[in-house]
C-alpha positions in Angstrom: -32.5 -7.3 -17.8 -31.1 -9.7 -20.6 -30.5 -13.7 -18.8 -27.2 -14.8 -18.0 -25.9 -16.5 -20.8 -25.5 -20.3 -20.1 -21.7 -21.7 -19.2 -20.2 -23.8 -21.5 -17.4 -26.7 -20.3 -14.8 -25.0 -22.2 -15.6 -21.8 -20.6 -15.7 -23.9 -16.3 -12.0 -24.2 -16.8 -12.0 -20.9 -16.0 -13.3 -21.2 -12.5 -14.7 -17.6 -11.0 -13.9 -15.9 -13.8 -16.9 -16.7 -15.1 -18.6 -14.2 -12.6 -17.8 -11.9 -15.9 -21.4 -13.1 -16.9 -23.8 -11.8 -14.1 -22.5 -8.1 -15.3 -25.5 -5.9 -16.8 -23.5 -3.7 -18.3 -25.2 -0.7 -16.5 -22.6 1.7 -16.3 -22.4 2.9 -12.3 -18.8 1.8 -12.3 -18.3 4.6 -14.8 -18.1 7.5 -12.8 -15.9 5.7 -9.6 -13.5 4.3 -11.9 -9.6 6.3 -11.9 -9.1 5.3 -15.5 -12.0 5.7 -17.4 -12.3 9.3 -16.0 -9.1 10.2 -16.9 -9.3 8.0 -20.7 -12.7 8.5 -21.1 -12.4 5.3 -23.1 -14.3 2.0 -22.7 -11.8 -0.3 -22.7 -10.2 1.8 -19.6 -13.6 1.0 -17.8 -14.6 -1.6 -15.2 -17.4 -3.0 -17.9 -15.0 -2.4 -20.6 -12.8 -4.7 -18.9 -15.6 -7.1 -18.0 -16.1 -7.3 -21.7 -12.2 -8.2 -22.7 -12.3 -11.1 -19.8 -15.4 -12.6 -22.0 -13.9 -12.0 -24.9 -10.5 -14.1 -23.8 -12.5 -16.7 -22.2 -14.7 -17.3 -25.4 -11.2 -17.5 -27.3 -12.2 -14.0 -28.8 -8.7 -12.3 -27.9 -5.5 -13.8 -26.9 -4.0 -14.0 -23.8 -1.2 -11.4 -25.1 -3.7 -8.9 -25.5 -6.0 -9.6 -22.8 -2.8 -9.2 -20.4 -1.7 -5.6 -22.4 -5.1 -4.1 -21.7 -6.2 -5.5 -18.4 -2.9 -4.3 -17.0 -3.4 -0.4 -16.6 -5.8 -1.5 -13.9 -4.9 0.0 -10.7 -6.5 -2.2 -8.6 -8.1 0.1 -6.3 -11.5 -1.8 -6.3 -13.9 1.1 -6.4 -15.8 -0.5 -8.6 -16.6 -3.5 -6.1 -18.6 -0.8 -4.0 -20.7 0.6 -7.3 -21.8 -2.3 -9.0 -25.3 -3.2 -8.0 -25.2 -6.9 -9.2 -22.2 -7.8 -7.0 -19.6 -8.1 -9.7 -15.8 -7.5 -8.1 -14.2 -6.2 -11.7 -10.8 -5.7 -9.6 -10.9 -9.4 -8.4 -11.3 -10.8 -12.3 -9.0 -8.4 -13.7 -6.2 -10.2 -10.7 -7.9 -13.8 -11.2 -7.0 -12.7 -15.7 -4.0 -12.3 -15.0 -3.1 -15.3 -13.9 -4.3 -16.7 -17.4 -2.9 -13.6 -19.3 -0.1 -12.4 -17.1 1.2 -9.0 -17.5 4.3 -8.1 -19.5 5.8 -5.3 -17.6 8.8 -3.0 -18.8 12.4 -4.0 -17.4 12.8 -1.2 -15.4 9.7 -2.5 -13.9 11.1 -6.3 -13.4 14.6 -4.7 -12.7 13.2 -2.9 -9.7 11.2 -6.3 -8.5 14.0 -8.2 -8.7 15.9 -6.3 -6.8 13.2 -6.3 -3.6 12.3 -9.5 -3.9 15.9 -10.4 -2.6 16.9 -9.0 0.4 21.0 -9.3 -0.2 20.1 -6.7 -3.0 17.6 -4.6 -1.4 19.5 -3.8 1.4 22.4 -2.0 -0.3 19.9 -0.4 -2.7 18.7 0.5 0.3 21.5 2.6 1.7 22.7 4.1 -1.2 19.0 5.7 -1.3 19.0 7.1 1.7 23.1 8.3 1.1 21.6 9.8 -1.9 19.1 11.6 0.1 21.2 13.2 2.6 24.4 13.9 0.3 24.6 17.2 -0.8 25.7 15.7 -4.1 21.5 15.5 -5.0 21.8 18.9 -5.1 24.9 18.9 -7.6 23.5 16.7 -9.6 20.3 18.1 -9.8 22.2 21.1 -11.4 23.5 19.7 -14.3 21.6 20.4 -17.5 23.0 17.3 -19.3 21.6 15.2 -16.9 18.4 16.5 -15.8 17.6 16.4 -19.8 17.8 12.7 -19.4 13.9 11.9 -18.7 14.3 8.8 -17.4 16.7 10.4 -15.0 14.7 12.7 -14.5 11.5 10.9 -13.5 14.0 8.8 -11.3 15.0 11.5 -9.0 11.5 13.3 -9.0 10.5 9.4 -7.9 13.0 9.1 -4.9 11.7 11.7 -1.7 13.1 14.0 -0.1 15.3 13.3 3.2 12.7 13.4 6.5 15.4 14.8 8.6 15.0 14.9 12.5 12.9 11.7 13.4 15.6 9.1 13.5 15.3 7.8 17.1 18.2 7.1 20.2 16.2 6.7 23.0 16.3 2.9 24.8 13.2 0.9 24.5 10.6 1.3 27.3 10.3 -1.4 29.8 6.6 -2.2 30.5 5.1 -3.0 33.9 3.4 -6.2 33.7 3.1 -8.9 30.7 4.1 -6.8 27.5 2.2 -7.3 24.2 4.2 -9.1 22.0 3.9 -8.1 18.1 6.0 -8.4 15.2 6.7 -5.9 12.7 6.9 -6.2 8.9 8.4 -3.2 7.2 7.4 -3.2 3.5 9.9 -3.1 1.0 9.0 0.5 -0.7 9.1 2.0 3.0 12.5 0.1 3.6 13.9 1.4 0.5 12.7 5.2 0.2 11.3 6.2 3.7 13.8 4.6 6.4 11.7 6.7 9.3 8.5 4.7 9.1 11.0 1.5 10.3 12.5 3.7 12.9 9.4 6.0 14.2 7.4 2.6 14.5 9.7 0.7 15.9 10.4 4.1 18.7 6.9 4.2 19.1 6.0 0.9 20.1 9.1 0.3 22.4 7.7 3.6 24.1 4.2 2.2 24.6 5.7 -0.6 26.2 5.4 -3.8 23.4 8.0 -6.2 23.1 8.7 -6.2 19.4 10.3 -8.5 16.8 11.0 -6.8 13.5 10.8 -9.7 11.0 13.6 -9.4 8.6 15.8 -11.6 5.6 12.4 -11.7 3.1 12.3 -8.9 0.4 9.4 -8.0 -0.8 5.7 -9.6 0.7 4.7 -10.5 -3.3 2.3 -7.6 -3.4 3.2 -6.8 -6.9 3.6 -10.1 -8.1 0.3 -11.4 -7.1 -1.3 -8.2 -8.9 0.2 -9.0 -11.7 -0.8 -12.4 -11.9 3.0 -14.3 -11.2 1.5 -16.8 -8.7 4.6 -18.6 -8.8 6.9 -15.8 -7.6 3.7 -14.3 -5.2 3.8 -17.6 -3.2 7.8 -17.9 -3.5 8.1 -14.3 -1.5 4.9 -15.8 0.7 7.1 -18.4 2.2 10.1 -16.6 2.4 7.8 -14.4 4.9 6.4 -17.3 6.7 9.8 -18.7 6.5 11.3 -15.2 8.7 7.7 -15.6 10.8 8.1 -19.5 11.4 10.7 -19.0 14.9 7.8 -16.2 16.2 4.8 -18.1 15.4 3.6 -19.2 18.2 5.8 -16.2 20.7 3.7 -13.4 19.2 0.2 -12.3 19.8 -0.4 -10.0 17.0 1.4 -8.5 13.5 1.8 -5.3 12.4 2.6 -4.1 8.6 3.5 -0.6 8.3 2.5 -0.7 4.6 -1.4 -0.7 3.9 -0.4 -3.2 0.5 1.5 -5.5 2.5 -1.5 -5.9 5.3 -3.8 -7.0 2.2 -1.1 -9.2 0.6 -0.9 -10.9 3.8 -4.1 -11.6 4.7 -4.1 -13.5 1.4 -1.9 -16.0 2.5 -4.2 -18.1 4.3 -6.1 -19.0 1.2 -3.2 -19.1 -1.1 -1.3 -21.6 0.6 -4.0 -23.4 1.9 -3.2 -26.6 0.0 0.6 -26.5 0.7 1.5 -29.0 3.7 4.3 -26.9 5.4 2.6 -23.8 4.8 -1.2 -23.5 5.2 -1.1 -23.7 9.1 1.4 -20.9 9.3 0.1 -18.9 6.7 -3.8 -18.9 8.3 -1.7 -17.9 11.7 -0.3 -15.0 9.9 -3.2 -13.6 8.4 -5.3 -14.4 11.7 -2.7 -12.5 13.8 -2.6 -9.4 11.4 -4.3 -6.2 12.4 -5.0 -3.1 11.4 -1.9 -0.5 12.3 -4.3 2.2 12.9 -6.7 0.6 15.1 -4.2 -0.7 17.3 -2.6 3.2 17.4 -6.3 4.2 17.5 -7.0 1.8 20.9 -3.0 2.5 22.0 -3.0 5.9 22.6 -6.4 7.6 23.6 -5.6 10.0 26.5 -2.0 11.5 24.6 -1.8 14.3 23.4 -3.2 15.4 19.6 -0.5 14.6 17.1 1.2 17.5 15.4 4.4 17.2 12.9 6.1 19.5 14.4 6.0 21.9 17.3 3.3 24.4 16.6 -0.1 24.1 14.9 -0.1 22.7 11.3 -3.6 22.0 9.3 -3.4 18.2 8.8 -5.3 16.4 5.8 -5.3 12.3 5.8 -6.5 10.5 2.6 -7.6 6.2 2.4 -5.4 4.2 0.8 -8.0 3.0 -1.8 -7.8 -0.5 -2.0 -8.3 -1.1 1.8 -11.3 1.2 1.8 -13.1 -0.4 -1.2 -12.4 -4.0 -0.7 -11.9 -4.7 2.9 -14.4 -2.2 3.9 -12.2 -1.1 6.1 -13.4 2.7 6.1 -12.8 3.9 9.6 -9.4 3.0 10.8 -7.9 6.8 10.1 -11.5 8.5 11.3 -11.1 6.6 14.6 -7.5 7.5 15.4 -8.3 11.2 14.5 -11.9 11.0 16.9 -10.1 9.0 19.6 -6.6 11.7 19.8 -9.4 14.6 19.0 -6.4 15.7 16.3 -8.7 18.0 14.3 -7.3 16.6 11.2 -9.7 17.0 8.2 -10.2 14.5 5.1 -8.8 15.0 2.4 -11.7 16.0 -0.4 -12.6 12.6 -2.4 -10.0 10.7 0.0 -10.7 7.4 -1.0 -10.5 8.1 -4.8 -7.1 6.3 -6.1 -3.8 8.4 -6.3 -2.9 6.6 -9.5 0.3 4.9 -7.5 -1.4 1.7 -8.7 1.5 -1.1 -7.4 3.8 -0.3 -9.8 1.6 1.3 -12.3 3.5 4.8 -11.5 6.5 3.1 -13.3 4.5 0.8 -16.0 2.1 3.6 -16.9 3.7 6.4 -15.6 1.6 9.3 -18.3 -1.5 7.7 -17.0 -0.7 7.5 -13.5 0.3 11.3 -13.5 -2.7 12.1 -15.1 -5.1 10.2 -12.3 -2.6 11.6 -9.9 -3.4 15.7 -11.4 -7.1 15.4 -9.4 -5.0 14.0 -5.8 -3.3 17.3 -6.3 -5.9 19.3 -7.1 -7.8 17.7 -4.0 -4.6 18.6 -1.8 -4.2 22.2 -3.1 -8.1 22.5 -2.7 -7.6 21.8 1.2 -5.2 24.3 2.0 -3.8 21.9 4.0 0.2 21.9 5.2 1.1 18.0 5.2 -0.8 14.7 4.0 -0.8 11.5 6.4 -0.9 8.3 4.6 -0.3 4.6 5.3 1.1 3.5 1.9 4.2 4.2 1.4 3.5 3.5 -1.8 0.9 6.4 -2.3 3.3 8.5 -0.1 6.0 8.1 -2.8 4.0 8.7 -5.7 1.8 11.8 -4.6 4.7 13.1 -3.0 6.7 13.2 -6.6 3.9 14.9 -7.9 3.7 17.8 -5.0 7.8 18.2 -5.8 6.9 18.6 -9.7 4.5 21.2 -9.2 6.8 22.8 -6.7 4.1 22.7 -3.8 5.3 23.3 0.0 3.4 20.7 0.9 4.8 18.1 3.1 3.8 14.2 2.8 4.2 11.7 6.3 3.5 8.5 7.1 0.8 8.0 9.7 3.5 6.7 12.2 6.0 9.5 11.4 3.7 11.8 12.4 2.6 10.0 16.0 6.0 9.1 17.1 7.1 13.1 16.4 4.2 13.9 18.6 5.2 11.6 21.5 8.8 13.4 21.1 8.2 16.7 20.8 5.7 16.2 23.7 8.2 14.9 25.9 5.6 12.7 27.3 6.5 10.0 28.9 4.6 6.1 28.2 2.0 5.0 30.6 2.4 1.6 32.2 0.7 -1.1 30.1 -0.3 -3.4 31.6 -2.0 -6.5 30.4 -1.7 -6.1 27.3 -4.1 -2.9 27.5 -7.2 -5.5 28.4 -6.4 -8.0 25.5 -4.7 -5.6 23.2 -6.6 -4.5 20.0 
């Protein structure tokens, strides 16, 4: 094994990039990494990537370039769990951009700039789901002229189906005792194409007795901006979320994200604002009071009956969302709901292998991201399995597009859609919680 090559001053500016140096070059990331197998191409490798960070440190390739070809990363950190000297690839490629930030396409930057503001989203918003529901979708869908478009095209394949039947009426449920106090934040790709996660979490928790606050008035969480390397507009969404939290601070015991992406946004606040005066206190209460949707459902609801979509028996597959798997280590959450409801539902075959949803990568690289998608969908058709259970809307989105383009009758739910269906259908009604279940999750 060659030495590390000594650090130059020019090259400490660069702060933990430099980690670029301790990799050997020994090719276990190869076979784990979504791009590479479906390039085949160095440069669409973790190494190769490793590579193009030393070259743009050592003032080898410029920051335009660097930025072009470190941005078809998806970020799922699969590499992080390969590499035998330690190297996080995923975390230089995020700490590169910073340096060589990512030009994205404007339909990309249009679509961020309409979540990051929430007196844009919300209309968005609704004229989604009025698109969803109208029979005009159906009109439209059979017009030749405009189906020809490709963009449009790709657009409506994009936007889901309508999840009819889940929208909830029923009162909350008053607990016995001190209720668990939590706050809820919806992620802005469940807010605008999925309105039922909101309203089958929010049913759901009433029913087990917590006294929720659904934070509202922020846009997006900065997910996509902080992986692609804007840290000026990831903190500016940051404290527009602290900003919504700041009256609950110190009224709720824990946080809930409905969105796997937002929960690992989140927990970056802490360290990201840790040197901002008005922010670091409320940002390390944030990401201390944020936990893990499915273990608290996990912990919740042992003792109710096994979740089912439907009434009837339907073979359920769940799949990781990627990046939580790889980098938080965080492998169990979905295994441990399934063990402690005794659901039955299998694992999807190579679950925690990347959808190629990718942030915003379906809509940046959208040929690349259908082709890592192709082996999802093979996975699914593989399984014989009648409906996937996610917690990304995100992944949702994009694997269900590509089910719709193949035609399969395969259905796609959130995690949540499918546990609150079960508590209806069940007509079960909540146990008393008292306590706060022993100290909650």
């Amino acid at each position: 094994m060659d030495t590390p090559r000594p650090v130059t001053e020019g090259q400490r500016r660069f702060g933990r990039l430099t980690d670029a140096y301790q990799c050997t070059h020994c090719g276990y990331c190869l076979r784990v990494c979504p791009t590479y197998r479906s390039e085949n191409t160095e440069a669409q490798s973790p190494r190769g990537r490793v590579s193009i960070v030393l070259a743009f440190m050592e003032g080898r390739i410029s920051p335009k370039e660097t930025g072009m070809i470190l941005s078809s990363c998806l970020g799922c950190r699969a590499c992080h769990r390969a590499c035998p000297a330690g190297v996080s690839v995923g975390k230089l490629v995020l700490l590169s951009r910073t340096y060589a930030r990512v030009n994205k396409p404007w339909p990309v930057k249009l679509f961020h700039w309409i979540t990051d503001r929430d007196s844009l989203s919300r209309p968005v918003a609704r004229t989604i789901h009025w698109y969803q529901q109208s029979p005009w979708r159906k009109t439209l869908r059979a017009q030749t002229w405009l189906m020809n478009n490709r963009m449009l095209r790709h657009l409506d394949t994009l936007i889901p189906e309508n999840h009819p039947g889940i929208e909830h009426t029923e009162s909350p449920t008053q607990a016995q005792g001190d209720p668990l106090r939590a706050a809820l934040l919806c992620g802005c790709m469940g807010r605008l194409f999925y309105p039922t996660i909101r309203t089958s979490t929010t049913a759901l928790l009433n029913a087990l007795g917590v006294q929720l606050t659904v934070l509202e008035g922020f846009g997006c969480c900065g997910a996509p901006h902080r992986e692609g390397g804007d840290r000026h507009a990831f903190l500016r969404q940051a404290r527009k979320v602290l900003d919504a939290f700041r009256p609950w601070a110190d009224k709720v015991e824990i946080i809930l994200c409905d969105s796997a992406t937002c929960r690992i946004t989140v927990l970056s606040y802490a360290r990201a604002l840790a040197g901002d005066p008005r922010y670091a206190t409320l940002g390390r209460q944030f990401s201390e009071k944020t936990v893990n949707i499915t273990d608290f459902f996990s912990q919740r609801l042992i003792g109710h009956p096994p979740p089912l979509p439907h009434p009837g028996s339907q073979r359920i597959a769940f799949f990781d969302h990627c990046q939580t798997r790889h980098e938080s280590v965080i492998m169990n959450g979905l295994r441990k709901l399934n063990a402690a409801l005794g659901t039955g539902w299998m694992e999807l075959p190579a679950s925690d292998q990347c959808c190629g949803a990718g942030g915003d990568t379906m809509l940046a690289h959208r040929r690349l991201s259908e082709r890592i998608r192709s082996e999802k969908l093979k996975a699914i058709e593989m399984s014989g399995t009648d409906c996937i259970v996610g917690t990304n809307p995100g992944c949702l989105l994009n694997i269900e597009a590509g089910l719709k383009a193949v035609h399969s009758p395969v259905i796609v739910r959130h995690l949540v859609e499918i546990l609150w269906e079960s508590w209806r259908f069940g007509n079960k009604k909540p146990e008393s919680v008292t306590n706060a279940e022993e100290g909650g999750p």
